[in-house]
N, C-alpha and C positions, 0 to 999 in steps of 0.2 A: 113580406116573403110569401105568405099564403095567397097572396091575388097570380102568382105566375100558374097554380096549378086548379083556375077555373074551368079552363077546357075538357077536363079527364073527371070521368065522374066514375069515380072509386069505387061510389056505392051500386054499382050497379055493374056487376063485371059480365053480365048477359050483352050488355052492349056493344061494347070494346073486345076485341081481342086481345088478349095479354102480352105477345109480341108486340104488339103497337105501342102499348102503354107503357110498357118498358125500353121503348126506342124515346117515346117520347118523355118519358122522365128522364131521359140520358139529356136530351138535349135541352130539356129546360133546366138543367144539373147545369152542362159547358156554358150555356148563355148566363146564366145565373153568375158563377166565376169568373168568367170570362168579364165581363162586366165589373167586376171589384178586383178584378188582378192589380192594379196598382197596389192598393189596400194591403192583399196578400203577398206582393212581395217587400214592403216597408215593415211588414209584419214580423214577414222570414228575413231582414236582414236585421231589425230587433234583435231577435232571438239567438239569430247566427252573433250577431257580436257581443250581447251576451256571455256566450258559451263560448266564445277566446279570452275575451277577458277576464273570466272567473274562472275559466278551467284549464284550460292549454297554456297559457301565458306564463299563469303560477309554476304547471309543472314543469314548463321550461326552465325558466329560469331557476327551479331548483336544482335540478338536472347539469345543467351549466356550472350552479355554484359549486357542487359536487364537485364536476370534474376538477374543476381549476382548483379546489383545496385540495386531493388528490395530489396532484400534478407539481402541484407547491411543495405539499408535504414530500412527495418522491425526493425533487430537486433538492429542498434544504438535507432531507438525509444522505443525499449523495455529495453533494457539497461535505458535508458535514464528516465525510468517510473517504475523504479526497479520493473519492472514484466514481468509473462511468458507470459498472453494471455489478451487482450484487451476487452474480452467476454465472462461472464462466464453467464451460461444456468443455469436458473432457477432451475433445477434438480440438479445442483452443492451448490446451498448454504446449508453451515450447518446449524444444526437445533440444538436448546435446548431444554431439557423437558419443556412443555408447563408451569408448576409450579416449580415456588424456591421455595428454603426451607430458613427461617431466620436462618442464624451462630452465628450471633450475635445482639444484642440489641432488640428494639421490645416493645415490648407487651408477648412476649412469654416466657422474664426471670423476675421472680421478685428480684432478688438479683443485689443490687448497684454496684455489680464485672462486672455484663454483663450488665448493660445499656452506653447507648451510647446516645451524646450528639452533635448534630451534628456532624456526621462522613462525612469526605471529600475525600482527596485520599490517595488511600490504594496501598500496593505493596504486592507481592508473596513470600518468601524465600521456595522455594518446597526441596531447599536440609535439614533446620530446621521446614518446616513442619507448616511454620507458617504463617501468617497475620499479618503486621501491617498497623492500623488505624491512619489515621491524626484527630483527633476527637477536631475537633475545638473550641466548645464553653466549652469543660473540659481543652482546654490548656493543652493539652500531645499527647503522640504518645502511644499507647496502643497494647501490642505485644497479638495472640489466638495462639495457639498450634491448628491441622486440630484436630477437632473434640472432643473440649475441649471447655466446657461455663466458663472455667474461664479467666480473661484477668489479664497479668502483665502493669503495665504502666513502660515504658523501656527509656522515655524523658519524662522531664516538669513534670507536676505534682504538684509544689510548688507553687501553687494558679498563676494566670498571673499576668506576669511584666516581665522587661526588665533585669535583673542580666540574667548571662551564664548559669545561672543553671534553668531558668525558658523560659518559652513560652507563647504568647502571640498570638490567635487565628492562629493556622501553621491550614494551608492548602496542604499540600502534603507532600509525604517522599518516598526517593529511599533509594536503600541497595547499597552503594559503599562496594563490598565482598573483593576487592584489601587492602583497611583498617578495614575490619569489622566492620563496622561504617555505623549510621543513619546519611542523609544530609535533612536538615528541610526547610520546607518554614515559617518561620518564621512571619507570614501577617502582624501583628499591630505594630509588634517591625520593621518592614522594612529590615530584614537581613534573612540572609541562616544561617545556623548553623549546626554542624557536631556531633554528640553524638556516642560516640563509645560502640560499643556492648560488648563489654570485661569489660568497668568499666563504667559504668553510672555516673563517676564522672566529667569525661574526656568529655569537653564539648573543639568547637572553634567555634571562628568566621572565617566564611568563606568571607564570603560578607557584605556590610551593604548598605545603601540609596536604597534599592530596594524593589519595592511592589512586590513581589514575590508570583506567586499565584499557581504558575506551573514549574514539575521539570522533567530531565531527563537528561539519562546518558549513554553515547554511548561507543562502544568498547574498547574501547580506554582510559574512565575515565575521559573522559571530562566533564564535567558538563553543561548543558544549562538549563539559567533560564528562564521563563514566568513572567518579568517584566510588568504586569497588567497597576499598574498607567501611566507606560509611554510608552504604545503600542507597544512594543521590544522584539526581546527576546535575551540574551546575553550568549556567552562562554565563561566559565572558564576554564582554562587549569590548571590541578594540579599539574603540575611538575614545572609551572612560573608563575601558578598563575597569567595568563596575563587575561586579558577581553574584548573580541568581540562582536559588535554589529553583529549577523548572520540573524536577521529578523527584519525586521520595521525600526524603529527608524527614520523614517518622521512624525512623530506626529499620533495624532488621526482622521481616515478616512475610507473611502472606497476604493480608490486607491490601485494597484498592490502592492505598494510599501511598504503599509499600514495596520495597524492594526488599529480595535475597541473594547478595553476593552478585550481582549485576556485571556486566561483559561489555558487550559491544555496541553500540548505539547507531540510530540514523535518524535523521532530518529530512522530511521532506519536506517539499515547497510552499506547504503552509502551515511552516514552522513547528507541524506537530514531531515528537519524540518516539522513538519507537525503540524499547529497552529489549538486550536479551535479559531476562531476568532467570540470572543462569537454576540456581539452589532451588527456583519456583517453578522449574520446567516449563517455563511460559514464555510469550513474547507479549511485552505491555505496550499500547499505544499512549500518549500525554498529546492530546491536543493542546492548544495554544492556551495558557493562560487556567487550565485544569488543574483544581484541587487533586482530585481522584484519576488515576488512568483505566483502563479499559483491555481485557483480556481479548488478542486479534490472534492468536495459536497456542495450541495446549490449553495447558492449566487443568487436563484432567490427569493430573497426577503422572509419575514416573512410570513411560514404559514406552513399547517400540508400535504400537497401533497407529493410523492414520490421523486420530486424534490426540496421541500425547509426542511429549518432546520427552528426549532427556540430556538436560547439561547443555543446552542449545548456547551458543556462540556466535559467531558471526552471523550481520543478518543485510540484507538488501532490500528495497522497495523500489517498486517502481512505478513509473506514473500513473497508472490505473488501483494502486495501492495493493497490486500482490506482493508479496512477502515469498525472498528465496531463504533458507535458513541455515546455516551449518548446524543439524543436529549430531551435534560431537559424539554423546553419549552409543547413539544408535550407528552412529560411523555412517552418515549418509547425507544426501541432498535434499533440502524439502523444496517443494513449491506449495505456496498456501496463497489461496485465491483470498482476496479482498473477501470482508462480510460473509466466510464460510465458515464451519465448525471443523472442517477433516481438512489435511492436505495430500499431496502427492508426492510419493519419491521420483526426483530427479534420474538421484544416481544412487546408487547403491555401492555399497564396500567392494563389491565383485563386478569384475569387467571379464574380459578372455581374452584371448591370443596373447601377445606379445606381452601387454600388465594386466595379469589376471588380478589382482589387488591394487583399484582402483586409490584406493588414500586408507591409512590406519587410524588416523588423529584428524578427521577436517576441523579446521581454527577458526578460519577465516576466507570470508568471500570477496569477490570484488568483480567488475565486467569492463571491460574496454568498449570503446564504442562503435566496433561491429557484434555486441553481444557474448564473446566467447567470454567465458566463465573461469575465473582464478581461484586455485583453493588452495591457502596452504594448511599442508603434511605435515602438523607440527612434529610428533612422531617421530613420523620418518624421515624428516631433515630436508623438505622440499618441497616444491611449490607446482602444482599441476594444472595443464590447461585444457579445458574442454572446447571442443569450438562447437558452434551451435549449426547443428542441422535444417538448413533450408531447404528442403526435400518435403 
């Protein structure tokens, strides 16, 4: 390397001009490089790959792992809370017309066809168009046609008592469509019972030793009942007619494990439970196959806040997993968002104009399937419809 700089003699800077010397060390610099550039760049891609593969590579791919465990983790918890979004923005809940209108019973019909006599829970048939009422203290199941004041009684009806052909204070009723058939909660006689919609003659017993106060019926035809007296809520399967304990069944409590004088029940689509757990001011979820269930409204004790229920009763879910509730106690409507701790009032006791007192006893919920909202008044001896606000 020392033979390229014999030309420049350093030691002598009288001779050289220092602008020279420094031009010309520049260029025996570029010739010098210039010349081993090969060298230098096998050199620099050395080094360049190197430095991906021990440092950029690593933190990508950690980077990556991250996300995708993230993303996973999201997924299984939503999965796992049969819902899309964790969050839903105040601008997102639906609304109902501030005023219902009474369908049935009241004050607004004078003919003994359309009075109602403590009405409990109700269900939707939208493909006949109809209503039917568990109408407790007349001991029947009372079928309306949408936008008819007349009612047929379609069970019971032969004063109360325990024969197959009578009923005795029912509290709920689903439509098993697989048999065409009504399944009853039958309250004082302690039994389910089955009335088929084709011959009103054609009664069974389903079940019997069960205070049954609450019913529901998932894809499948399973039956789950709301076992009230004894804090549970149990499955019937109808092909074996076998019977599971899927909720409670550790007695009367507070506990995970537990139920308090229980209400009204729903099912949704992947088979999880969802209790009013009336005495516990809460709404309990049971996933599939769960020891323990899981508090999704209230549970902070008795009162009228965004966060507690009182004496909650009828409840609804919907596919996104909010929760509508008849909070009886507070006389009001909730809506409770999936995975939130507060809910929202719907509706409130008080409306204006024409029914300035919206409902005195809301019971029970149910929706047809344009969305309008059923509550019945047990109370007030009637059944109210909200239709929902597309505005």
């Amino acid at each position: 390397m020392r033979e390229n700089w014999v030309d420049i003699n350093v030691t002598s800077p009288g001779n050289v001009n220092s602008n020279s010397i420094s031009n010309n060390r520049l260029k025996i610099l570029y010739k010098w490089f210039w010349e081993r550039r090969t060298r230098w760049l096998i050199l620099f891609g050395i080094v360049l790959t190197f430095f991906l593969t021990s440092i950029i590579v690593p933190i990508t791919i950690f980077v990556t792992k991250k996300s995708t465990t993230l993303q996973t983790t999201a997924t299984s918890t939503t999965q796992a809370a049969s819902t899309v979004s964790t969050s839903i923005q105040v601008s997102n809940i639906p609304k109902w017309k501030g005023n219902g209108i009474t369908i049935v019973g009241g004050n607004e019909y004078n003919s003994s066809s359309n009075r109602l006599f403590h009405p409990m829970g109700l269900c939707i048939d939208d493909d006949r168009k109809s209503i039917y009422i568990a109408d407790m203290s007349s001991h029947h199941i009372v079928e309306y046609k949408f936008n008819e004041t007349q009612g047929e009684v379609v069970a019971g009806g032969n004063q109360p008592g325990s024969r197959l052909d009578q009923l005795n204070v029912p509290k709920d009723v689903v439509i098993d469509k697989k048999h065409d058939s009504l399944i009853i909660c039958d309250y004082a006689n302690a039994r389910v019972v089955r009335w088929s919609r084709q011959n009103q003659s054609h009664q069974e017993l389903i079940l019997s030793d069960v205070r049954c106060h609450g019913l529901a019926i998932d894809c499948d035809g399973n039956l789950y009942i709301c076992d009230s007296g004894r804090s549970k809520v149990i499955r019937w399967k109808q092909e074996n007619r076998n019977v599971t304990v899927v909720v409670g069944g550790h007695g009367y409590g507070k506990d995970l494990n537990q139920l308090a004088s229980p209400s009204y029940i729903f099912v949704d689509g992947n088979s999880s439970v969802f209790v009013s757990d009336t005495n516990n001011n809460r709404i309990m979820k049971w996933s599939q196959n769960s020891e323990v269930g899981i508090v999704v409204a209230g549970g902070c004790g008795q009162g009228d806040n965004l966060t507690q229920l009182f004496g909650p009763m009828g409840i609804f879910v919907d596919d996104l997993g909010n929760m509508y509730i008849a909070d009886s106690g507070n006389t009001r409507i909730m809506y409770w968002a999936a995975n939130t701790k507060e809910g929202s009032v719907l509706i409130n006791q008080y409306g204006n104009g024409e029914y300035p007192i919206q409902f005195t006893d809301p019971n029970y919920i149910s929706f047809d399937s344009k969305n309008n909202l059923y509550v019945s008044d047990t109370a007030a001896q009637r059944v109210r419809k909200f239709k929902i606000d597309r505005n």
